[in-house]
VOPAGU-2260 file (C-alpha; in pm, 1 decimal, decimal comma):
REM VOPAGU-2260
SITE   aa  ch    i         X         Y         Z
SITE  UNK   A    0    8168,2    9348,2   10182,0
SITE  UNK   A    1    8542,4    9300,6   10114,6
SITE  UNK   A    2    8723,6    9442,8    9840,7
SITE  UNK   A    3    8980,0    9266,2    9688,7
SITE  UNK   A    4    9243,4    9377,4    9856,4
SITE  UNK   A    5    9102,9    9206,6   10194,7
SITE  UNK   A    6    9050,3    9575,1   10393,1
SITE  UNK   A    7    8669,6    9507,0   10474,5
SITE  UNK   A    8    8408,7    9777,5   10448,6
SITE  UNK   A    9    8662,8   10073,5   10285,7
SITE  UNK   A   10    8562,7   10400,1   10287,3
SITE  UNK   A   11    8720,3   10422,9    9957,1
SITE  UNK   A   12    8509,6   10220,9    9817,9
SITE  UNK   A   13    8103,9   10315,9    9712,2
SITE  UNK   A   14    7930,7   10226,9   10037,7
SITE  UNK   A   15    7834,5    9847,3   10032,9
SITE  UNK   A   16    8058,0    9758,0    9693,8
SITE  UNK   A   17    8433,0    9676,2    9632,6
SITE  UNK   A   18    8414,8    9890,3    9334,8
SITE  UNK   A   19    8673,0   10247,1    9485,8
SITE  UNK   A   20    8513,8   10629,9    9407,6
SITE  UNK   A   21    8619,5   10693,3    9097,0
SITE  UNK   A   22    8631,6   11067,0    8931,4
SITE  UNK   A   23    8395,5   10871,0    8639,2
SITE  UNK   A   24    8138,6   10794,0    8931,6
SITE  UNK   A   25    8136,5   10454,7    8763,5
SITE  UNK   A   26    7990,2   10186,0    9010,8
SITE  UNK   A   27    8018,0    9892,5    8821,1
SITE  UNK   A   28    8345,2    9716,5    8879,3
SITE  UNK   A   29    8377,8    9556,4    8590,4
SITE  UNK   A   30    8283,1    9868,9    8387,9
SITE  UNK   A   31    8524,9   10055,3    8580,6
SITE  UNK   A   32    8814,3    9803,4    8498,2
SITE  UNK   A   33    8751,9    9890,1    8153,8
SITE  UNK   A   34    8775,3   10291,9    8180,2
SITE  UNK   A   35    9079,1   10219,9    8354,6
SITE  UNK   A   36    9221,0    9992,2    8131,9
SITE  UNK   A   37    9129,1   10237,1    7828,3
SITE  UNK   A   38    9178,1   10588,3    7992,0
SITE  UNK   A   39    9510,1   10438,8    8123,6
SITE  UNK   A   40    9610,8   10287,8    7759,9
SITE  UNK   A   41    9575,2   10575,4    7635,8
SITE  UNK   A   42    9771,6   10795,5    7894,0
SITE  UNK   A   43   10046,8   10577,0    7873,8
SITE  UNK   A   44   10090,9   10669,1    7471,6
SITE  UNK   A   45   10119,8   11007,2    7621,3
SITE  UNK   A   46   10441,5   10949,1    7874,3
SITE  UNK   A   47   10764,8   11051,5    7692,4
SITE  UNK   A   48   11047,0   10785,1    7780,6
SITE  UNK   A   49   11270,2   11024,0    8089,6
SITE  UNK   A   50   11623,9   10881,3    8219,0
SITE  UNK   A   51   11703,8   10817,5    8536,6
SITE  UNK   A   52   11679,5   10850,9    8825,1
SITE  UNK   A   53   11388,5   10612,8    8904,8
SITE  UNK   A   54   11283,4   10592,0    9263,6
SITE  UNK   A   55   10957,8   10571,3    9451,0
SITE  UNK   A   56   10847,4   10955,7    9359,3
SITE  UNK   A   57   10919,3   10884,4    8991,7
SITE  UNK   A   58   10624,8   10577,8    9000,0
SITE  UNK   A   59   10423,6   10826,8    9150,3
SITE  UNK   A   60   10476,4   11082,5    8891,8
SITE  UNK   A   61   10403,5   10717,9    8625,1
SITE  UNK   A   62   10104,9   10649,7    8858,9
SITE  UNK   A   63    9932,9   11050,3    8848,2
SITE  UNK   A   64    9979,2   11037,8    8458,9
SITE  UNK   A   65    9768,5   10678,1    8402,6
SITE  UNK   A   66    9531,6   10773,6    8669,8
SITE  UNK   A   67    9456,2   11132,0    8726,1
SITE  UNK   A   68    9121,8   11104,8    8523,7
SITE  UNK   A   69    8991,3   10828,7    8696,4
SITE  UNK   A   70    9105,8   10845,7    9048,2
SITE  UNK   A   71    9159,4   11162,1    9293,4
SITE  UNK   A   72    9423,4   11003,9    9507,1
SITE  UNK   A   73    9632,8   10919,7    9157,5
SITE  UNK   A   74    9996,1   10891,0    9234,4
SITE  UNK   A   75    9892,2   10872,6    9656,6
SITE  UNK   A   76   10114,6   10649,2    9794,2
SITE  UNK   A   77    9862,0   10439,5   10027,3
SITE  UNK   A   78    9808,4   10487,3   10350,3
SITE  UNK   A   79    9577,5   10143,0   10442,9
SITE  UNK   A   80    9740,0    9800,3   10447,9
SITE  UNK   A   81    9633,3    9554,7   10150,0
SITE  UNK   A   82    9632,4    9199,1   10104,8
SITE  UNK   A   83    9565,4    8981,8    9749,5
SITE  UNK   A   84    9468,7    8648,8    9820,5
SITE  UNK   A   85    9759,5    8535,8   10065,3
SITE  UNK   A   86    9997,3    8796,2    9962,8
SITE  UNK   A   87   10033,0    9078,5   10196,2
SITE  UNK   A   88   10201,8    9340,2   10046,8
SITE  UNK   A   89   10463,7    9580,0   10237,8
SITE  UNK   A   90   10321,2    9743,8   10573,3
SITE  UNK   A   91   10161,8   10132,7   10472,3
SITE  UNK   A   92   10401,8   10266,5   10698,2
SITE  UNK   A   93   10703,2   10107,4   10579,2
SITE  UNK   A   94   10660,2   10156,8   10211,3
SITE  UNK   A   95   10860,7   10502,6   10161,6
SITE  UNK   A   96   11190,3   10305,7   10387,3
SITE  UNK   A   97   11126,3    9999,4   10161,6
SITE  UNK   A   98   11123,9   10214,8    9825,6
SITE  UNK   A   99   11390,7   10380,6    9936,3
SITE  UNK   A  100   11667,9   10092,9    9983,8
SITE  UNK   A  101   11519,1    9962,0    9673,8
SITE  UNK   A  102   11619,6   10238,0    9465,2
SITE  UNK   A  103   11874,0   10320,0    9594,1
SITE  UNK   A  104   12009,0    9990,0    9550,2
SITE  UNK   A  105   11922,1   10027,5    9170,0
SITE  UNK   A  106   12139,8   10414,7    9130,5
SITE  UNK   A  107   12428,4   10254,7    9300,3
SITE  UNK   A  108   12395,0    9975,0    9042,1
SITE  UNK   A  109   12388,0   10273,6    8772,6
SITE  UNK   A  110   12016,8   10149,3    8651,1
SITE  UNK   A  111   12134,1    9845,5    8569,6
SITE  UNK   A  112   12320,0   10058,4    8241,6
SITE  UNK   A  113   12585,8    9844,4    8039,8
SITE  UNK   A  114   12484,8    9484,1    8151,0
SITE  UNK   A  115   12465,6    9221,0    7944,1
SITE  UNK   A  116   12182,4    9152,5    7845,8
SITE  UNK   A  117   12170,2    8804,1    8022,3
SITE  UNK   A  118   12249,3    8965,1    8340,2
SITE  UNK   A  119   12012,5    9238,4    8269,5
SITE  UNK   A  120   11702,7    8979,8    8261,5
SITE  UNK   A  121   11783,5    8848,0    8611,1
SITE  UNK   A  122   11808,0    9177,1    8740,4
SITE  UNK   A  123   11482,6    9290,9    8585,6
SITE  UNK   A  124   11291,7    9037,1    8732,7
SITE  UNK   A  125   11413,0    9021,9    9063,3
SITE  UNK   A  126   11360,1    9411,7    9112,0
SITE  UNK   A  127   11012,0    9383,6    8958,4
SITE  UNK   A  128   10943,8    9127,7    9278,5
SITE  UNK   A  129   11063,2    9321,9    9481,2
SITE  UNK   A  130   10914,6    9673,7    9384,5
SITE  UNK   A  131   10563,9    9469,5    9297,6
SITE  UNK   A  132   10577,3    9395,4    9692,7
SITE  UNK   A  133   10574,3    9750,8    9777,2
SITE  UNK   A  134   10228,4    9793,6    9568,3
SITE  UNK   A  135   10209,7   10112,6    9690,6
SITE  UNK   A  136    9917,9   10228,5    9533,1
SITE  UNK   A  137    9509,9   10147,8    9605,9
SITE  UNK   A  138    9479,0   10037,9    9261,3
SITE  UNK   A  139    9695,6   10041,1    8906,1
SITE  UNK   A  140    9996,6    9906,1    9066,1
SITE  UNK   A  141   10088,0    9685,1    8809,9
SITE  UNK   A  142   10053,0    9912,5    8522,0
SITE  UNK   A  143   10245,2   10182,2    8619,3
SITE  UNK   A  144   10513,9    9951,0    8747,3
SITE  UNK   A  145   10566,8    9796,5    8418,1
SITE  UNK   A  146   10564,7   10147,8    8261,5
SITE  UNK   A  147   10881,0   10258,3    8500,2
SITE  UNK   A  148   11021,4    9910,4    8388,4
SITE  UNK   A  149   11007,2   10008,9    8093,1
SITE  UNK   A  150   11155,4   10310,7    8077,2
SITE  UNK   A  151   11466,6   10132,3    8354,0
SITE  UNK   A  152   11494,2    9852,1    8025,7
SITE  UNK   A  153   11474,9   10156,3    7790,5
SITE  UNK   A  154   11764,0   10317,2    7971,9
SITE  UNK   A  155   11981,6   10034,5    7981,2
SITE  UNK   A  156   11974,2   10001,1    7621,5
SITE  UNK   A  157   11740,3    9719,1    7495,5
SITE  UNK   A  158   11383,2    9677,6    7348,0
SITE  UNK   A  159   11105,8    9577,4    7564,1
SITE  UNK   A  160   10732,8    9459,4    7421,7
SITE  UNK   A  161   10512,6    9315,1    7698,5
SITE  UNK   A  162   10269,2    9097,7    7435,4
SITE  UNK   A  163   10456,6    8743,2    7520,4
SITE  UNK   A  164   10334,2    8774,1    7850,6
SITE  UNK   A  165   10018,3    8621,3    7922,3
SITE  UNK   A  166    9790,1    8748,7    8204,0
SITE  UNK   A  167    9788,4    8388,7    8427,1
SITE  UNK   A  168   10153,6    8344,2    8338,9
SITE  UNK   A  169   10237,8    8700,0    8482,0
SITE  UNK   A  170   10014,0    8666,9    8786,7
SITE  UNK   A  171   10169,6    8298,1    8899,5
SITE  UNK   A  172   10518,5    8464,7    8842,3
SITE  UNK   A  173   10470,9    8770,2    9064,3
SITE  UNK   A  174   10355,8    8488,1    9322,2
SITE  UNK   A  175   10642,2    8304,1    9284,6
SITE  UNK   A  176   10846,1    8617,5    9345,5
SITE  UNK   A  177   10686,0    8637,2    9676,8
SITE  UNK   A  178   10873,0    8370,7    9817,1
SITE  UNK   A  179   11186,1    8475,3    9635,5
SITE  UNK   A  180   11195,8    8221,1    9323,2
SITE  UNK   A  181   11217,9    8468,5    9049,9
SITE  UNK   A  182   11263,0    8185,9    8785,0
SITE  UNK   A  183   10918,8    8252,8    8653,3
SITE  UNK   A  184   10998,5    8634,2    8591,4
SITE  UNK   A  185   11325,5    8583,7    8493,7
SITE  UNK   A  186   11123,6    8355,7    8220,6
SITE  UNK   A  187   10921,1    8637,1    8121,7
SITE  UNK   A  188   11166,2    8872,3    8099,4
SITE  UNK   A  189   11361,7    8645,1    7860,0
SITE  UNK   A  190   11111,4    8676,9    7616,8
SITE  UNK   A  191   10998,6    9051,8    7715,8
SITE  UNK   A  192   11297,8    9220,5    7657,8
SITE  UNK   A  193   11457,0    9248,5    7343,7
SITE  UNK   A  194   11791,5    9311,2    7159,8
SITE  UNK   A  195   11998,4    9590,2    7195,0
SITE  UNK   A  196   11892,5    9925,4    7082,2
């Protein structure tokens, strides 16, 4: 059976199922998606806003918070290459080299502090392609990325609510991104981010 992130029988995964072991023992995938979605909701509330910096060990720190009840591994960075449908995210052995000009891109542009906010939204969006590429984690990539984008928006002095985003609108975006049109994020953004704080 393959899960779906295309690695074939995992040994992460409950023997015969796509569903990954899971501190809850849940074996149910789509049961699981919901602990995760609530248990993570809820640890989320919990995260105080921290400045910068932000680099690849601070999503790890975002990932162990939203995950550490339902997954052992919980901030892991992973060591298997993953697919999603005919994305192939960043090579397991180049992820901490990838991270690392990434952010460090982002401190020498001072975390994006004092842009407009114009400018600001293009940034946003094309760093979110880029660091969604990484997906450096088995699972919960996407929440605790948007949780260390908020606290980069946070920083640079603007509101950010995520609720005009819709789910399909989001996933066709990040696709986009893949082949570096980041119109459709920059789109989301736009109506993501808020005024000034």
């Amino acid at each position: 059976m393959v899960d779906k992130y295309g690695t074939g029988e995992d040994p992460a995964c409950y023997p015969g199922t796509s569903t990954l072991r899971n501190l809850l023992n849940i074996k149910d995938p789509s049961k699981l998606e919901e602990a995760e979605r609530d248990i993570s909701f809820h640890s989320a509330q919990e995260v105080e806003f921290s400045p910068p910096p932000y680099d690849l060990d601070y999503l790890c720190y975002l990932h162990k918070r939203l995950f550490q009840d339902i997954y052992a591994w919980a901030g892991d960075i992973r060591t298997i290459d993953i697919s999603k449908g005919h994305t192939r995210f960043c090579t397991a052995s180049r992820l901490r080299p990838e991270a690392s000009k990434l952010f460090t891109t982002l401190a020498e542009q001072h975390f994006f502090e004092g842009m407009s906010r114009a400018h600001l939204v293009f940034s946003i969006a094309e760093l979110y392609g880029e660091v969604n590429m990484l997906h450096p984690f088995r699972e919960g990539n996407g929440r605790a990325q948007r949780l260390l984008f908020e606290h980069l928006i946070v920083n640079a002095g603007y509101e950010v609510s995520w609720a005009p985003a819709r789910r399909q609108t989001w996933l066709e975006a990040n696709v986009a991104a893949v082949q570096c049109d980041y119109r459709p994020l920059t789109a989301i953004f736009d109506r993501c981010i808020g005024t000034a704080l």
